[in-house]
DSSP file (Angstrom, degrees, kcal/mol; ACC not computed):
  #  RESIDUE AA STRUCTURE BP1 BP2  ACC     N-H-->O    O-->H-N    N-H-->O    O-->H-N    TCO  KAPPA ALPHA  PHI   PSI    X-CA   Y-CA   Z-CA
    1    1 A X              0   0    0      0, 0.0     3,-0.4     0, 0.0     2,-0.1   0.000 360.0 360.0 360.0 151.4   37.0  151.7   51.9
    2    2 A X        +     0   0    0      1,-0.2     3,-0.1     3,-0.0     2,-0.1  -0.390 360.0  22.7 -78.1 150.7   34.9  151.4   55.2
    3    3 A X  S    S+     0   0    0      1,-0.2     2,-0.4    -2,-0.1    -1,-0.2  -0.086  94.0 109.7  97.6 -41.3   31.4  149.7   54.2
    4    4 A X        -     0   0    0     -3,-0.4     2,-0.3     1,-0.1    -1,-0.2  -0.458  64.8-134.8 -86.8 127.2   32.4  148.2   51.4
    5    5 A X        -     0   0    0     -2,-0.4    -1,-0.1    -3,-0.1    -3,-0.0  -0.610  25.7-105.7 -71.2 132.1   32.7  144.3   51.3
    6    6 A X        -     0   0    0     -2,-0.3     3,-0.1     1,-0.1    -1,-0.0  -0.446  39.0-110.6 -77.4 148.5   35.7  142.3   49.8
    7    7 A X        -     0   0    0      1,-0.1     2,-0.2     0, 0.0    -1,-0.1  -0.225  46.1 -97.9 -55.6 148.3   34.8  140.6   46.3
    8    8 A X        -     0   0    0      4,-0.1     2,-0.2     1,-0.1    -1,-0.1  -0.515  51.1-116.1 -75.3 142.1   34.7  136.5   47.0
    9    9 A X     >  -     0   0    0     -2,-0.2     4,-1.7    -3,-0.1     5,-0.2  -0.575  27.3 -82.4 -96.7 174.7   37.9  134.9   45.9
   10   10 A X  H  > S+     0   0    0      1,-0.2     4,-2.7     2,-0.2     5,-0.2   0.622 125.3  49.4 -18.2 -60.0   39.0  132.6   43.6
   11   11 A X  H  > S+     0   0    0      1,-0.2     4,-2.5     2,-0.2     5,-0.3   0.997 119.3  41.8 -59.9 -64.9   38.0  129.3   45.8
   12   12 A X  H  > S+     0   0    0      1,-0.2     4,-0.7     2,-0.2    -2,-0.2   0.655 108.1  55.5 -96.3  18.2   34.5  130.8   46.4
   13   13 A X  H  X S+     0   0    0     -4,-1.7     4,-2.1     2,-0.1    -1,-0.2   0.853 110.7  45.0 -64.1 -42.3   33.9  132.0   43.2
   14   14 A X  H  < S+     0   0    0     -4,-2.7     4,-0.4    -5,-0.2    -2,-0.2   0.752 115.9  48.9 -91.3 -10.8   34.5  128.4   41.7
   15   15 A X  H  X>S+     0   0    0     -4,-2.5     4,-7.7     3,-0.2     5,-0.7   0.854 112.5  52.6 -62.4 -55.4   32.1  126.9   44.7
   16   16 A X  H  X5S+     0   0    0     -4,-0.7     4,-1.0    -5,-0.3    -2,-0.2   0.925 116.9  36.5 -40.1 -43.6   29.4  129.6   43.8
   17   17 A X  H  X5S+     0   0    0     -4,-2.1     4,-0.5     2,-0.2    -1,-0.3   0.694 109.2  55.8-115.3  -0.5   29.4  128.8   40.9
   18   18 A X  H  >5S+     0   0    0     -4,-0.4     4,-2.4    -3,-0.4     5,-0.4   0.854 118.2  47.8 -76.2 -57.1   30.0  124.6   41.1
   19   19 A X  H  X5S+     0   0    0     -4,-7.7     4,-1.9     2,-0.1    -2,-0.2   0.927 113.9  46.3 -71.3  -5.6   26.5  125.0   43.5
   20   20 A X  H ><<S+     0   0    0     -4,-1.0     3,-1.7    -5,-0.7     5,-0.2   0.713 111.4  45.0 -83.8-113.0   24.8  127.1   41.1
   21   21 A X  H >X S+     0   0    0     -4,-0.5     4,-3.3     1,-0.3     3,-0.8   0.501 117.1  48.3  38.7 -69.7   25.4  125.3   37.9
   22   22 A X  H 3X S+     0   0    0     -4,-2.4     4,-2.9     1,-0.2     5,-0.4   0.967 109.1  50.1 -70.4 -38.6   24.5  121.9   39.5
   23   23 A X  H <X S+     0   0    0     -4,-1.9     4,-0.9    -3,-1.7    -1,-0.2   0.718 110.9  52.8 -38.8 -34.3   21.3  123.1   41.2
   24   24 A X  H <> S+     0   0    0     -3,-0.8     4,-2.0     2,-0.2     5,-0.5   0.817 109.3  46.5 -26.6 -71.4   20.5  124.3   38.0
   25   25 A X  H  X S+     0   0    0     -4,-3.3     4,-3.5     1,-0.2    -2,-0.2   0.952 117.7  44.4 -62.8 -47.2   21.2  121.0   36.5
   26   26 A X  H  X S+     0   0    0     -4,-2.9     4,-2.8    -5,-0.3     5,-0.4   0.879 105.2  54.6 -61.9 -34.7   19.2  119.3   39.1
   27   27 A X  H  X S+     0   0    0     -4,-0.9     4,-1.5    -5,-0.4    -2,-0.2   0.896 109.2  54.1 -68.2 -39.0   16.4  121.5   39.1
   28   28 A X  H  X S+     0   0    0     -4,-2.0     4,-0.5     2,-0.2    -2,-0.2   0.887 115.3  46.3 -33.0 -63.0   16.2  120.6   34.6
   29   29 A X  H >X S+     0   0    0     -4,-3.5     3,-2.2    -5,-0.5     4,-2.0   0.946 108.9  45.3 -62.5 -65.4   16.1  117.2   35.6
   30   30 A X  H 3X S+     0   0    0     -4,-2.8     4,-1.9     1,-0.3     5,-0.3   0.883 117.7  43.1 -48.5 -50.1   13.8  117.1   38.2
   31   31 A X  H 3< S+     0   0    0     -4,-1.5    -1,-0.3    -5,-0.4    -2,-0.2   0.614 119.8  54.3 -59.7  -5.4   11.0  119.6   36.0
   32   32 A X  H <X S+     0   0    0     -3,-2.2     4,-1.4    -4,-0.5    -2,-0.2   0.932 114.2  40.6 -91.9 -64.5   12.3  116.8   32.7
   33   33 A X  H  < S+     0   0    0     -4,-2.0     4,-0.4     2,-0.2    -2,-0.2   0.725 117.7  42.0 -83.8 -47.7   11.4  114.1   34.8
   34   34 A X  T  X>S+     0   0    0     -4,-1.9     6,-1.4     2,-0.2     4,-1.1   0.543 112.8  57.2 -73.8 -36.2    8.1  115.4   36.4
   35   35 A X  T  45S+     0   0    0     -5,-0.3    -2,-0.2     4,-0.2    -1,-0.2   0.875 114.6  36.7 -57.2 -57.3    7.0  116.7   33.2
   36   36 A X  T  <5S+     0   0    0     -4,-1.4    -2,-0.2     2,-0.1    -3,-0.1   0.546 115.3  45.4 -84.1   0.9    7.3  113.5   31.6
   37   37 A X  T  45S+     0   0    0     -4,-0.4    -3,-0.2     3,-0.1    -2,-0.1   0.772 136.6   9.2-110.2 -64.1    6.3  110.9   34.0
   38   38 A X  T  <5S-     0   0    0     -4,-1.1    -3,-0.2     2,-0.2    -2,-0.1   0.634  95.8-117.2-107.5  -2.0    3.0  112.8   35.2
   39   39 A X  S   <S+     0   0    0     -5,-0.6     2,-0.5     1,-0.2    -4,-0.2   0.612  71.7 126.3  81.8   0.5    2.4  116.2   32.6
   40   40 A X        -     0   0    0     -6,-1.4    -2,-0.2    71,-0.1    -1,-0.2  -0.932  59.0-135.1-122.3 156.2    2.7  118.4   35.0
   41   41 A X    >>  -     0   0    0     -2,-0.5     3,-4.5    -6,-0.1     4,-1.1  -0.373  35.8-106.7-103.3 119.7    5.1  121.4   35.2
   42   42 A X  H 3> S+     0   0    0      1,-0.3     4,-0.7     2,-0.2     5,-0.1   0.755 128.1  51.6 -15.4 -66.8    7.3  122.3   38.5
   43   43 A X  H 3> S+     0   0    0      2,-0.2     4,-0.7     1,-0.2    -1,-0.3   0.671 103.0  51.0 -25.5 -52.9    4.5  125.2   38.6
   44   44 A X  H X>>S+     0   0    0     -3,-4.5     4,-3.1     1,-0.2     3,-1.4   0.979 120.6  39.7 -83.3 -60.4    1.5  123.0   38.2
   45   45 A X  H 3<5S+     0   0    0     -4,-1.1    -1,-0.2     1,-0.2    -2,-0.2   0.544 109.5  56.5 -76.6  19.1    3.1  120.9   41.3
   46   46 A X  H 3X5S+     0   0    0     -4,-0.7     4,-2.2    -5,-0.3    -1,-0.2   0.724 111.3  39.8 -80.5 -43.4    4.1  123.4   43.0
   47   47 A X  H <<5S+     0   0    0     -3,-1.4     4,-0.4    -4,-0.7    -2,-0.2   0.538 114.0  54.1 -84.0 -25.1    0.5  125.1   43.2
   48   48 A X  T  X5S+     0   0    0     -4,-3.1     4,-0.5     2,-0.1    -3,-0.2   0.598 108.5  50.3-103.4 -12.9   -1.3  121.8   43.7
   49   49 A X  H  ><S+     0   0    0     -5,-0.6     4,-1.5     2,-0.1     5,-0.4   0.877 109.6  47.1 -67.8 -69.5    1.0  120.8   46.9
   50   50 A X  H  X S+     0   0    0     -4,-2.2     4,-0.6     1,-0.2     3,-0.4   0.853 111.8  57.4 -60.0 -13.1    0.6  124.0   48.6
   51   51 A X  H >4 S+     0   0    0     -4,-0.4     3,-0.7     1,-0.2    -1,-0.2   0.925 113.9  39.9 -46.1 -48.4   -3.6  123.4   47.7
   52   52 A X  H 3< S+     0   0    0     -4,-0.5    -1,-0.2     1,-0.2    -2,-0.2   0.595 110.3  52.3-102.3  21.1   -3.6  120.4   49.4
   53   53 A X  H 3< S+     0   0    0     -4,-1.5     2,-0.6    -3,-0.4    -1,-0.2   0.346  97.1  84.8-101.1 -30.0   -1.6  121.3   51.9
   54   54 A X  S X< S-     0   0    0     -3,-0.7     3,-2.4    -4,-0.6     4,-0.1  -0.667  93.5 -78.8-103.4 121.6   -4.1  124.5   52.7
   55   55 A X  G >  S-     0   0    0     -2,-0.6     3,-0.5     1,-0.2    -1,-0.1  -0.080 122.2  -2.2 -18.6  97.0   -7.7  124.2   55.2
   56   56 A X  G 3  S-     0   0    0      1,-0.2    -1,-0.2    -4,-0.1     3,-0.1   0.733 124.1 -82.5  88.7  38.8  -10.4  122.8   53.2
   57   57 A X  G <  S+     0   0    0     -3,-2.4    47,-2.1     1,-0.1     2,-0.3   0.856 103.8 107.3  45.7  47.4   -7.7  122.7   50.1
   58   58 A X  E <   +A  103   0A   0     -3,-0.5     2,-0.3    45,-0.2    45,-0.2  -0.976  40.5 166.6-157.0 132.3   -8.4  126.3   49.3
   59   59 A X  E     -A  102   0A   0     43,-1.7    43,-1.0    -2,-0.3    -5,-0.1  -0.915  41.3 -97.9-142.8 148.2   -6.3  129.7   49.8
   60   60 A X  E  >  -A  101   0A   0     41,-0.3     4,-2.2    -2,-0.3     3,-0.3   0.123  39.5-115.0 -14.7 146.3   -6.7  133.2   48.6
   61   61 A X  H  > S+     0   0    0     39,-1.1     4,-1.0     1,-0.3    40,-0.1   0.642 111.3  60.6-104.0   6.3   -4.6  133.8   45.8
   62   62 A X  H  > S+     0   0    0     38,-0.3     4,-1.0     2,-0.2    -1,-0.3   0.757 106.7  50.5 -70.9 -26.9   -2.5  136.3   47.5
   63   63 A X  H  > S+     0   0    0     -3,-0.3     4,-3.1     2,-0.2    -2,-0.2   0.763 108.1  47.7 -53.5 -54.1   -1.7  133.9   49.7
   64   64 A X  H  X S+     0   0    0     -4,-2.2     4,-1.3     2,-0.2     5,-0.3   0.926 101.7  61.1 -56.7 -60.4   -0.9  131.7   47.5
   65   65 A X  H  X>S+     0   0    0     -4,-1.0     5,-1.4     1,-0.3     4,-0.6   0.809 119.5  32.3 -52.5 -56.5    1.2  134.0   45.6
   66   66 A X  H  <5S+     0   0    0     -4,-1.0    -1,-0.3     3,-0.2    -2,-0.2   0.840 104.7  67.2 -77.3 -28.5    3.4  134.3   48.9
   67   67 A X  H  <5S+     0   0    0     -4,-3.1    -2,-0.2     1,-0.2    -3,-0.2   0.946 118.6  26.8 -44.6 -88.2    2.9  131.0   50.2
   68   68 A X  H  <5S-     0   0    0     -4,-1.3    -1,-0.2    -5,-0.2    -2,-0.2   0.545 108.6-115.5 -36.2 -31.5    5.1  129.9   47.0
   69   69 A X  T  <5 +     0   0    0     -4,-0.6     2,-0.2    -5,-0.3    -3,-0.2   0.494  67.4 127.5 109.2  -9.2    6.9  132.7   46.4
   70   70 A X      < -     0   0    0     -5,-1.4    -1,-0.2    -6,-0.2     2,-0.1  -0.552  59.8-102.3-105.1 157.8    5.8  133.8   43.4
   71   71 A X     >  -     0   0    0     -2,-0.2     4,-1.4     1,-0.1     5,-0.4  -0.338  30.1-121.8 -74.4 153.4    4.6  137.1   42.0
   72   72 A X  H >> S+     0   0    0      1,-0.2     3,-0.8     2,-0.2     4,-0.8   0.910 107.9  54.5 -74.2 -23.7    0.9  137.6   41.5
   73   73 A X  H 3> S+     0   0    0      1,-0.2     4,-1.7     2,-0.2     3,-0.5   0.961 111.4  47.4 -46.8 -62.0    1.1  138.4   37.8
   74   74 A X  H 3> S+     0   0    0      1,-0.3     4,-2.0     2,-0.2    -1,-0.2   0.715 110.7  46.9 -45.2 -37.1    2.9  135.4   37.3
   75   75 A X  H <X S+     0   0    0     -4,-1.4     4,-1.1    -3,-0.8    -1,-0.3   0.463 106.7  62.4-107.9 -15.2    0.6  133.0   39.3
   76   76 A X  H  X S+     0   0    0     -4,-0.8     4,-1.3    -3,-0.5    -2,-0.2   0.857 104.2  47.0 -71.5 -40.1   -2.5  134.6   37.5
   77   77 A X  H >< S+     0   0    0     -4,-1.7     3,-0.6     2,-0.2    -2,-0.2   0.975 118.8  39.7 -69.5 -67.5   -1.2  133.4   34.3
   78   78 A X  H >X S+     0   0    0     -4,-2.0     3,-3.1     1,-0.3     4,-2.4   0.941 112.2  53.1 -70.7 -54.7   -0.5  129.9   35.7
   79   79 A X  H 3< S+     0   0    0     -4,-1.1    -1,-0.3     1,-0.3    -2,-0.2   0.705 112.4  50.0 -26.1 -60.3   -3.8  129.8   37.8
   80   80 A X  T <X S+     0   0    0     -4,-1.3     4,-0.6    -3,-0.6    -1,-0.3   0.496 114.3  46.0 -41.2 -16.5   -5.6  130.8   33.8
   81   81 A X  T <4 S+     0   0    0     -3,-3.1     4,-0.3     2,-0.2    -1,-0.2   0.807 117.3  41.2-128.5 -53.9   -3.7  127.9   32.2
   82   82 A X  T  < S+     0   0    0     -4,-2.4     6,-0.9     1,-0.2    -2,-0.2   0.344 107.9  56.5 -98.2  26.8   -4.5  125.3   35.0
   83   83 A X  T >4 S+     0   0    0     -5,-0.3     3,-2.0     4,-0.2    -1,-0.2   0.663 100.3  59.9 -97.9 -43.6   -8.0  126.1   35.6
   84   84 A X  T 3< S+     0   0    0     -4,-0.6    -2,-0.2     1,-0.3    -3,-0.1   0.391 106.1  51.5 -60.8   5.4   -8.6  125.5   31.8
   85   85 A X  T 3  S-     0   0    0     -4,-0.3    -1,-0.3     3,-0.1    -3,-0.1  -0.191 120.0-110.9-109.5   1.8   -7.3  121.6   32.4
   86   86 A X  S <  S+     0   0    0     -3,-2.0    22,-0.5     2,-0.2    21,-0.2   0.374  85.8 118.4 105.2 -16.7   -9.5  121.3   35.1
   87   87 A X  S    S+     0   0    0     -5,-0.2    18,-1.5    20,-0.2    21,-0.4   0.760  79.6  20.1 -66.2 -26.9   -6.9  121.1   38.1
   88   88 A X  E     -B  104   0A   0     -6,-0.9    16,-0.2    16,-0.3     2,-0.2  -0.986  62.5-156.8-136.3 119.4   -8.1  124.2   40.0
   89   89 A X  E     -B  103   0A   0     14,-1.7    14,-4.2    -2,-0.3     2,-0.3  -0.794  16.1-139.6 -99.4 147.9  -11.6  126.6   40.2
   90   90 A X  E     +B  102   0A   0     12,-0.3     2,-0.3    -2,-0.2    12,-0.2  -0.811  25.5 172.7-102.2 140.5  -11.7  130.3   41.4
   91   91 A X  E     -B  101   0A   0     10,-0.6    10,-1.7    -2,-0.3     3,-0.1  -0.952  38.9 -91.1-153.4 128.6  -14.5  131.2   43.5
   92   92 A X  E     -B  100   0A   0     -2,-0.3     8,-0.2     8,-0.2     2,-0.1  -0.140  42.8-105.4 -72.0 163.4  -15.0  134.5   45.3
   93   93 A X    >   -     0   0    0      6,-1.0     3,-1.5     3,-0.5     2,-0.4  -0.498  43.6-114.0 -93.9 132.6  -13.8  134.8   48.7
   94   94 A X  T 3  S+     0   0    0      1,-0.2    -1,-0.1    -2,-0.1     3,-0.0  -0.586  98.8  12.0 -79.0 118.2  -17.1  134.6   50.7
   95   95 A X  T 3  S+     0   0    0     -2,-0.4     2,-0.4    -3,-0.0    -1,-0.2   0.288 123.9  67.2  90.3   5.3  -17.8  138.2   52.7
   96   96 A X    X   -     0   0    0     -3,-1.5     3,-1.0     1,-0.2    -3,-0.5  -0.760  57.8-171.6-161.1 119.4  -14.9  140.0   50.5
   97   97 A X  T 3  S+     0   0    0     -2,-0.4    -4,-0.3     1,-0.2     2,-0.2   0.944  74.5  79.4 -78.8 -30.6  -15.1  140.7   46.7
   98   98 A X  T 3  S+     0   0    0      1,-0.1     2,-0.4    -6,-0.1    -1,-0.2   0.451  92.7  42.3 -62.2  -2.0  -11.9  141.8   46.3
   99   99 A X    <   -     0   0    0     -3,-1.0    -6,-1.0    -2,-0.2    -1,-0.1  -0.925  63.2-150.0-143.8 133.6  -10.1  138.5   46.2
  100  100 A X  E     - B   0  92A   0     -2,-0.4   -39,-1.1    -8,-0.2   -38,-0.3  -0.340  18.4-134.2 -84.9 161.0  -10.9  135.3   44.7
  101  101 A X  E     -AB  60  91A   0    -10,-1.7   -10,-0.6   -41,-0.2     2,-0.3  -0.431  10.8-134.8 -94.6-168.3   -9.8  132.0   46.3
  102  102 A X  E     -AB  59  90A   0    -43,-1.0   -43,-1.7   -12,-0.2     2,-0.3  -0.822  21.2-159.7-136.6 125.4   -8.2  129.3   44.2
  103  103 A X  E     -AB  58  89A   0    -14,-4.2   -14,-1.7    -2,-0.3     2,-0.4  -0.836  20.1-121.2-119.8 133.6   -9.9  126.1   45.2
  104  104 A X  E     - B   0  88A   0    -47,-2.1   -16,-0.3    -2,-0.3     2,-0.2  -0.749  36.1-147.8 -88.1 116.6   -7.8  122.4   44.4
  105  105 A X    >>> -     0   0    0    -18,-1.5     3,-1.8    -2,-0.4     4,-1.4  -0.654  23.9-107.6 -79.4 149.1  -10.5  120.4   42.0
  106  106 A X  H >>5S+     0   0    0      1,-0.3     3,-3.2    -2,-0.2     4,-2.0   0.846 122.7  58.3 -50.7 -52.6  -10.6  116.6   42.1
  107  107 A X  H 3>5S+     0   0    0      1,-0.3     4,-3.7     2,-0.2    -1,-0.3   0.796 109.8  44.4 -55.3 -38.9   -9.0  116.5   38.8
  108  108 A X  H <>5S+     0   0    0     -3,-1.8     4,-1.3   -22,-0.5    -1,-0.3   0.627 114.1  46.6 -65.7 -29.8   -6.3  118.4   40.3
  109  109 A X  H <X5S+     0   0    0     -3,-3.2     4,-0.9    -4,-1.4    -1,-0.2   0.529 116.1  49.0 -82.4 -24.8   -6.1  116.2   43.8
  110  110 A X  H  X<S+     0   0    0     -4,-2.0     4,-1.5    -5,-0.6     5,-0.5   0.919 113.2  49.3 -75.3 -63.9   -6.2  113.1   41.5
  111  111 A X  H >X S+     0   0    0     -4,-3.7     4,-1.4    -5,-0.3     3,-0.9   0.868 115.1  39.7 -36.7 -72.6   -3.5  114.7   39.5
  112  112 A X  H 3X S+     0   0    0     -4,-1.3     4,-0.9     1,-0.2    -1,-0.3   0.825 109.3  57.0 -28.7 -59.0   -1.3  115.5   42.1
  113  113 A X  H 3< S+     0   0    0     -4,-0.9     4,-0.4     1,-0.2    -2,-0.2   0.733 106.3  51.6 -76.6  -8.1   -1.7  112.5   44.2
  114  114 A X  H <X S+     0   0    0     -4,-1.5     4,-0.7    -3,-0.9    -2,-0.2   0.536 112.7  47.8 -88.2 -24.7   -0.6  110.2   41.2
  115  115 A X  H  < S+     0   0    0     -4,-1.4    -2,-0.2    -5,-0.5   -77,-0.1   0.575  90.5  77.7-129.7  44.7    2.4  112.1   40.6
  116  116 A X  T  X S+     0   0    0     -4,-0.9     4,-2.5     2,-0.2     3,-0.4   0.774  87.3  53.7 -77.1 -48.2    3.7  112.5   43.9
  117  117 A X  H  > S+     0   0    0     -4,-0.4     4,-3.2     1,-0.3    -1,-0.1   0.912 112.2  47.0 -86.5 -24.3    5.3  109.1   44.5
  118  118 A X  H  < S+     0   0    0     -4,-0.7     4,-0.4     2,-0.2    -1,-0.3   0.643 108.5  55.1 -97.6  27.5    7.5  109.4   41.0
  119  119 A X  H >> S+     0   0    0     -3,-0.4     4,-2.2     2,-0.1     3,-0.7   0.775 110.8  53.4 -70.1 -59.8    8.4  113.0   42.0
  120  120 A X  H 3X S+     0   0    0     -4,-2.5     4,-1.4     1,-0.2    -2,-0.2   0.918 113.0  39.0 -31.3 -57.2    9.6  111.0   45.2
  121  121 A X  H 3X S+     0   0    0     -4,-3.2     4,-1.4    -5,-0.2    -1,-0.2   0.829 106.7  52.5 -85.2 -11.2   11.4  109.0   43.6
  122  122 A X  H X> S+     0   0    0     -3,-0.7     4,-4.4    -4,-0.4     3,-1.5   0.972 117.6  55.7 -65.0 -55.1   13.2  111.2   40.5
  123  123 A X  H 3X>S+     0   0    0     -4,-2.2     5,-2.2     1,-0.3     4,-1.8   0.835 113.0  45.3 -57.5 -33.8   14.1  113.4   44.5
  124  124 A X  H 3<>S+     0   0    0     -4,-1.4     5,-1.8    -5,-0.3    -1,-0.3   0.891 118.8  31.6 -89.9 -29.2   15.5  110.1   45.5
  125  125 A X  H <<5S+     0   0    0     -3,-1.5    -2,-0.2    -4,-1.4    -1,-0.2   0.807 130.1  44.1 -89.0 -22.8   17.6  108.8   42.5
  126  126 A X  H  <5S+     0   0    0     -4,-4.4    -3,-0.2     3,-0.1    -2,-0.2   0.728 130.1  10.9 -75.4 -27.3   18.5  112.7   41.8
  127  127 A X  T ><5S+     0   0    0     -4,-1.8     3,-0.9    -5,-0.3    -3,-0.2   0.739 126.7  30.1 -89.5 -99.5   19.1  113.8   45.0
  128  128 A X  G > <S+     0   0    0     -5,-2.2     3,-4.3     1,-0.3    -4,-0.1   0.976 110.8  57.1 -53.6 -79.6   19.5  111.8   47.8
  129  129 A X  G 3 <S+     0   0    0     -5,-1.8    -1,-0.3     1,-0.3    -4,-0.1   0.613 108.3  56.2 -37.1  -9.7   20.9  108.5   46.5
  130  130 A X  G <  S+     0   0    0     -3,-0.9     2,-0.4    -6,-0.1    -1,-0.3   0.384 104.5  57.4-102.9  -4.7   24.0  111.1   45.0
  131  131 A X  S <  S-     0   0    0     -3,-4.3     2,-0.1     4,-0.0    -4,-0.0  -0.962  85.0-131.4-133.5 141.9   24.9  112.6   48.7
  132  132 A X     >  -     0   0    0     -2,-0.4     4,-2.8     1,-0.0     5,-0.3  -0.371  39.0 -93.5 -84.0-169.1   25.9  110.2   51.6
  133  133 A X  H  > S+     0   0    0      1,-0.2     4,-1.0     2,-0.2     5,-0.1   0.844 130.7  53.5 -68.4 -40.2   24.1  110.7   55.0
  134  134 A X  H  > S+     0   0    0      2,-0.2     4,-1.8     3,-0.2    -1,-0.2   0.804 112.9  48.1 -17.4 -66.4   27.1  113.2   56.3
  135  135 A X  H  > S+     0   0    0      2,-0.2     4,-2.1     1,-0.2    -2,-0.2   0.890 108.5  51.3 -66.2 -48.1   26.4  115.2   52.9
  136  136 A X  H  X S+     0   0    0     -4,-2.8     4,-3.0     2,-0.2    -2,-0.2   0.893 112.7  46.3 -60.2 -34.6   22.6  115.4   53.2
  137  137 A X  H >X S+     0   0    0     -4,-1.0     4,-2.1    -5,-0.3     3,-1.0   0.978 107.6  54.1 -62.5 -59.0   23.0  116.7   56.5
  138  138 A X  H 3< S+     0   0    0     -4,-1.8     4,-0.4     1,-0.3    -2,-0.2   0.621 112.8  48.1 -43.7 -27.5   25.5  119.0   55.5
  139  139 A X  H 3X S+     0   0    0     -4,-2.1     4,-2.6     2,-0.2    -1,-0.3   0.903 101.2  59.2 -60.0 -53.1   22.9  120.1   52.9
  140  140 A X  H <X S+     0   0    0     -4,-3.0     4,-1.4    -3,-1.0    -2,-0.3   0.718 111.9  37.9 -66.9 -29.8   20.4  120.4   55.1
  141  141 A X  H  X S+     0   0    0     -4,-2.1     4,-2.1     2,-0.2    -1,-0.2   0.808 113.5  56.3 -87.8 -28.7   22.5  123.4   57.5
  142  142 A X  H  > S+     0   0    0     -4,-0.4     4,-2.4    -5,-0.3    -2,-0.2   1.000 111.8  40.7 -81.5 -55.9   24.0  125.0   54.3
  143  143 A X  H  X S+     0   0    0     -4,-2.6     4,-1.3     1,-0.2    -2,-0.2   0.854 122.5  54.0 -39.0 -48.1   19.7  125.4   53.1
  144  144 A X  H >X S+     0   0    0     -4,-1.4     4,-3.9     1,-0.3     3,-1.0   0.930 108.5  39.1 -47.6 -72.8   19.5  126.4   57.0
  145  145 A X  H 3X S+     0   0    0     -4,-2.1     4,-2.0     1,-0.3    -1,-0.3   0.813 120.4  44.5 -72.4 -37.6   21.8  128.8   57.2
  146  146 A X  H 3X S+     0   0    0     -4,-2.4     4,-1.4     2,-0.2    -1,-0.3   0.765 104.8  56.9 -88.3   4.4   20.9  130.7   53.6
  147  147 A X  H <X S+     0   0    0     -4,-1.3     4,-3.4    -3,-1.0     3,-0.5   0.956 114.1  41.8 -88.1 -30.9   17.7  130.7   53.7
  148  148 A X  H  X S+     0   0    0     -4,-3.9     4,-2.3     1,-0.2    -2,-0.2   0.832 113.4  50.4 -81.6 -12.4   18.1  132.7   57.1
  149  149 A X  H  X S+     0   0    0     -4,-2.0     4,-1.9    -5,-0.3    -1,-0.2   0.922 109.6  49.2 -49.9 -46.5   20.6  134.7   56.1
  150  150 A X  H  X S+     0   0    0     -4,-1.4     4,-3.2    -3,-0.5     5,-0.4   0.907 112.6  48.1 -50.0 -62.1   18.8  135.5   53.3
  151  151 A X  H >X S+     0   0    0     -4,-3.4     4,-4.0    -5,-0.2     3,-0.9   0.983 110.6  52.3 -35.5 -67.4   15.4  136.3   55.6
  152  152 A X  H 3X S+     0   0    0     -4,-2.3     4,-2.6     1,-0.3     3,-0.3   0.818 108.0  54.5 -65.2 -69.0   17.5  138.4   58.0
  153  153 A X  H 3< S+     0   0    0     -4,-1.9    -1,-0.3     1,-0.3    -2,-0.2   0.709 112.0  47.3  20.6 -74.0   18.8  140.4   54.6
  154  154 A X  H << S+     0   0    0     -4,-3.2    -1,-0.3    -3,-0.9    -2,-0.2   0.952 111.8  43.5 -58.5 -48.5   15.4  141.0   53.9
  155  155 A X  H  <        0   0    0     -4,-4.0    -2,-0.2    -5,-0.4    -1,-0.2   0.998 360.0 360.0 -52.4 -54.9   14.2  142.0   56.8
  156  156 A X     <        0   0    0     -4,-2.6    -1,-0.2    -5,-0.3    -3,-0.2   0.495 360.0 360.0 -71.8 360.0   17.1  144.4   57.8
């Protein structure tokens, strides 16, 4: 029929589903590893990079919530869970009540910055050290090429 797109065959079903499955696997390790090494949860460092990453280690939590990706419901919950461990304070956004900021607390910069280099390094024995230089590239254009595909998808 005109419109309609052919189903993937056989060969890139069983690639779809060889990267899926191992990303998957990798992504378990890495959250395994990160978990156990510093205590904090793919979430928690996820939320305390882009903090300390952000002007004067502070963003809006709408911001945040896109920065990251994540929905705001969702990131309200975590935000609740790691402000009661000390990693992050909320403070209202100065000239506008309607959004609070989420501000990175030293416990949370301390936190973060100790378990950055063995996140580095799980990325390096999990990752890298498994792909030669040829493969990594090759990674690096496949990310390329869906994420904009993906973008342009959304957009259009």
């Amino acid at each position: 029929m005109p419109g309609q797109r052919k189903l993937p065959s056989r060969d890139e079903l069983r690639t779809w589903r060889e990267f899926l499955e191992s990303t998957e696997v990798l992504r378990g390790r890495l959250a395994g590893r990160l978990q156990h090494d510093t205590g904090l949860s793919t979430g928690d460092y996820t939320v305390l990079l882009a903090l300390s990453e952000a002007t004067d280690r502070r963003m809006r939590s709408s911001e945040l919530a896109a920065h990251i990706g994540w929905e705001r419901s969702r990131l309200s919950h975590h935000l609740g869970r790691m402000e009661r461990r000390g990693l992050i304070g909320r403070e209202e956004h100065p000239g506008d009540s309607r959004g609070a900021q989420v501000v990175l607390a030293t416990a949370g910069a301390d936190a973060f910055a100790a378990a950055t280099a063995p996140h580095l390094r799980a990325i390096r024995e999990l990752f890298v050290d498994a792909l030669t230089p040829a493969q990594l590239t090759a990674a690096a254009e496949i990310a390329a090429a869906l994420r904009a595909h993906l973008q342009d998808d959304v957009a259009g």
